[in-house]
C-alpha positions in Angstrom: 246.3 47.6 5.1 244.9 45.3 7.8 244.1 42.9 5.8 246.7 42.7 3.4 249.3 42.8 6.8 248.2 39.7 8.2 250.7 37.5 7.1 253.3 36.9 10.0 250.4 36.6 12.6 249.3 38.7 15.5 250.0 38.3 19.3 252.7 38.2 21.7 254.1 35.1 20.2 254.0 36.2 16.6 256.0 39.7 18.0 258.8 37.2 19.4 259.1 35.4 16.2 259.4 38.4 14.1 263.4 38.2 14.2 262.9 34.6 12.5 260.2 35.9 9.9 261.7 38.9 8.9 265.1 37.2 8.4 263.5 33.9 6.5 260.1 35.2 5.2 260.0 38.9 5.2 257.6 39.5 2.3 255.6 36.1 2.9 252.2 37.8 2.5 253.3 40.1 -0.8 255.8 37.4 -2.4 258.8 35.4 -1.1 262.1 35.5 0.4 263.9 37.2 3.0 266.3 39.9 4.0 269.4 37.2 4.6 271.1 35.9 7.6 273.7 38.9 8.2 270.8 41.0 10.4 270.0 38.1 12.7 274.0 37.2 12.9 275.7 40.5 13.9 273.4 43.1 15.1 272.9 41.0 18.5 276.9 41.1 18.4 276.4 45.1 19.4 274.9 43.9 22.6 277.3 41.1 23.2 280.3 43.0 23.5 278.7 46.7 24.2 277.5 49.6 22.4 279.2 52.3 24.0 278.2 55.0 21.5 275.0 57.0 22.0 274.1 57.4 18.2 274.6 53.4 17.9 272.0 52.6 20.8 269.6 55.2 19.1 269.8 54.1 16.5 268.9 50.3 17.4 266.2 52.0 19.5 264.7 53.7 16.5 264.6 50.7 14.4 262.8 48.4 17.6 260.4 51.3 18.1 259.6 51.2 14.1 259.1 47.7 14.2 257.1 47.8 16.7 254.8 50.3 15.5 255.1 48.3 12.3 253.4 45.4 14.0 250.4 46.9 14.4 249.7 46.8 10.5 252.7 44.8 8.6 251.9 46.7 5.8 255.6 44.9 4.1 256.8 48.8 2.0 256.7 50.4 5.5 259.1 48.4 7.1 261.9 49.2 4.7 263.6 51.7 7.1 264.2 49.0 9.4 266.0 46.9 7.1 268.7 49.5 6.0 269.0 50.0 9.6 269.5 46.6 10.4 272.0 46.4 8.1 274.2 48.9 9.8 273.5 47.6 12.9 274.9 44.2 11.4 278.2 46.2 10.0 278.9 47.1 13.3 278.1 44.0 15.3 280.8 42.6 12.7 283.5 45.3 13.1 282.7 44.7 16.9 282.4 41.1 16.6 286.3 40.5 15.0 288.2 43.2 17.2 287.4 41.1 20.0 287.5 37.3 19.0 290.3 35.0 16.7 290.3 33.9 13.0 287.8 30.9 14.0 284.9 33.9 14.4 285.8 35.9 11.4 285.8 32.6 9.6 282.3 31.9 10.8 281.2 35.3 9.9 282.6 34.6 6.2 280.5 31.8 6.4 277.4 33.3 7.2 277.8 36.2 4.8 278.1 33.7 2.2 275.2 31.9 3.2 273.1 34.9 3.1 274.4 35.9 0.0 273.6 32.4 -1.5 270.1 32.5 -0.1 269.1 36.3 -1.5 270.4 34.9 -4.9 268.6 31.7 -4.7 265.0 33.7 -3.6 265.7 36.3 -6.5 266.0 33.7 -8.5 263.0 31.4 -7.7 261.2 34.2 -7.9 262.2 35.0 -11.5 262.8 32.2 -13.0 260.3 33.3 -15.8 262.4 36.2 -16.8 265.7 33.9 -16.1 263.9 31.8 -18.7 263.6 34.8 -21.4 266.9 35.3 -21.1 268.7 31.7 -22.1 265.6 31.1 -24.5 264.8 33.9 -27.1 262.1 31.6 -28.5 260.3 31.5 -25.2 261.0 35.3 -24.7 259.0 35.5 -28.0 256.2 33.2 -26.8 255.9 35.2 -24.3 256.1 38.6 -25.8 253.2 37.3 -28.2 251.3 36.4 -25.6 251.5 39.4 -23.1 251.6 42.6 -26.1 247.8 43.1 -27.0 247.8 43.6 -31.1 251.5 42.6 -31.6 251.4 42.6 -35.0 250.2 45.8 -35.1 252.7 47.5 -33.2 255.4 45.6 -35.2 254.0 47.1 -38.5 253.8 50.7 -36.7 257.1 50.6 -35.5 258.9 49.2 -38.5 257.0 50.8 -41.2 259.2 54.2 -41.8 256.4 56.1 -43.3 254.3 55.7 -39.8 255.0 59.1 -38.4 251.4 59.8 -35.9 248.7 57.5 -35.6 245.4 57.5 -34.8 244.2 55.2 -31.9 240.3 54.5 -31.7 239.9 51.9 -29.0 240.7 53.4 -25.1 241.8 50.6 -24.2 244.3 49.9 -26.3 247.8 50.2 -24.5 250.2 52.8 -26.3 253.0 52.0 -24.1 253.9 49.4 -27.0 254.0 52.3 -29.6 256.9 53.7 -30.8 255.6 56.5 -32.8 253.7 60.0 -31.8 250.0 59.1 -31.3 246.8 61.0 -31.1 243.4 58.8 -28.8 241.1 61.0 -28.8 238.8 59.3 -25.9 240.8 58.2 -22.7 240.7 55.3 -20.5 238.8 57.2 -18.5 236.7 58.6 -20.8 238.8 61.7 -21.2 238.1 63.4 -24.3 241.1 65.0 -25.7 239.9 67.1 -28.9 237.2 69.5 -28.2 233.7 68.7 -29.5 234.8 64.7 -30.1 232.8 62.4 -27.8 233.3 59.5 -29.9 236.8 58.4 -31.0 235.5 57.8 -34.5 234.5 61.5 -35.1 237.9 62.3 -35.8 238.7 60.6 -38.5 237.1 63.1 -40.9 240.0 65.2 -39.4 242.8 62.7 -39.9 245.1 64.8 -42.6 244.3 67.6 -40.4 245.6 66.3 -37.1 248.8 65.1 -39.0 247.8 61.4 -38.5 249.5 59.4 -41.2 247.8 55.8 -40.2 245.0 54.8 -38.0 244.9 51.8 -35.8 241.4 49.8 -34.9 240.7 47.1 -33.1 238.0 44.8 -31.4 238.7 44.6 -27.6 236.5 43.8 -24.9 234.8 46.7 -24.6 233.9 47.9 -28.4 234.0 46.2 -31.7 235.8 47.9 -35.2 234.8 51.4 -35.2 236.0 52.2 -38.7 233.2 52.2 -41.1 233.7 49.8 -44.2 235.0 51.8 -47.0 235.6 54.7 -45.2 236.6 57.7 -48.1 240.5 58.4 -47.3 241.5 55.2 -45.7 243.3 51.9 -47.0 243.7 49.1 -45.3 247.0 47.7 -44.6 246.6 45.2 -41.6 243.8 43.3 -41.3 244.1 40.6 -38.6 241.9 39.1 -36.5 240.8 41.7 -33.7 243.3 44.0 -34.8 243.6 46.6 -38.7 246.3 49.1 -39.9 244.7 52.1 -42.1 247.3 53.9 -43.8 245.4 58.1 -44.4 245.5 58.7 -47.9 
């Protein structure tokens, strides 16, 4: 946490300026953008015309002690408090704010809740433009897809074909968060071994028909080439690709 909550600087000076950073650049060192104008704007407004009630100033004393305390580490997640805080604290410098002055003030505070607004939407959106992109552009969402599934065309066969009802994954690595169907790996990511007396993934396909697998999926990955042997007795193959094959459990 040190070292990751580095990024709005240390010292007395860099505590002064954290009204500015956290406004502008709260999540500078984890990603971009800010938390808006509105904090900055009213919450001073509180001690401009008076906070009279006690839960009020605790509450503004809670979130400076927090902050505080946060400074130490700037760890960006553990800050979070402060901002829901700060945005009561700005309701009720507003509310405080327009009892007291004319229609030139309100229309100023308008103003700045719009520009806050516009500049959340604009950071949001800088910030995913990519996925902004997927959505006008269904080619490019495909692109994409292709590019970030591991064994697409696999998982587009499983998922489609309606006889597919369990399969078989070999590989440990392979993700199965992209299957739609039930699915038996019997070695882990970790090295988990799920069926007792199987230390090697390929053990259990002698046991296929038994374990209700209807079609078995192998591939070559970083960390283990095909583990089907050719002509295995009980398998056909139904996707071969490269990296990537479909058995179908006779």
């Amino acid at each position: 946490m040190w070292h990751r909550g580095a990024g709005l600087g240390r010292g007395p000076l860099a505590y002064l300026a954290l009204p500015f950073h956290l406004t502008y650049q709260t999540s500078r060192f984890h990603g971009a953008g800010g938390i808006g104008l509105a904090p900055l704007a009213f919450a001073p407004m509180l001690l401009l015309f008076g906070a009279r009630e006690k839960s009020t100033k605790a509450l503004a004393l809670l979130a400076w002690v927090m902050t505080s305390l946060w400074f130490l580490q700037q760890e960006s997640r553990f800050l979070i408090p402060v901002y829901g805080i700060a945005a009561v604290l700005a309701v009720l410098g507003w509310r405080a704010m327009l009892a007291r002055t004319g229609r030139m003030a309100a229309a100023m505070a308008l103003a700045v809740v719009a520009i806050s607004l516009s500049y959340g939407c604009f950071m949001i959106a800088s910030a995913r433009s990519e996925e902004l992109h997927r959505v006008v552009s269904p080619s490019y969402a495909e692109r994409v897809r292709a590019q970030q599934i591991p064994y697409l065309a696999s998982f587009q066969y499983l998922n489609e074909t309606a006889a597919v009802r369990k399969v078989l994954i070999l590989d440990r690595s392979v993700p199965p968060y992209y299957l739609e169907r039930d699915y038996l790996k019997p070695i882990g990511q970790w090295d988990e071994q799920v069926l007792p007396g199987v230390t090697r993934a390929v053990d259990a396909l002698p046991r296929a028909q038994e374990l209700g697998v209807t079609h078995v999926l192998d591939v070559q990955s970083t960390i283990a080439p095909f583990q089907v042997p050719p002509n295995f007795p009980g398998l056909e193959l139904v996707v071969d690709l490269p990296e990537q094959r479909v058995y179908r459990v006779l």
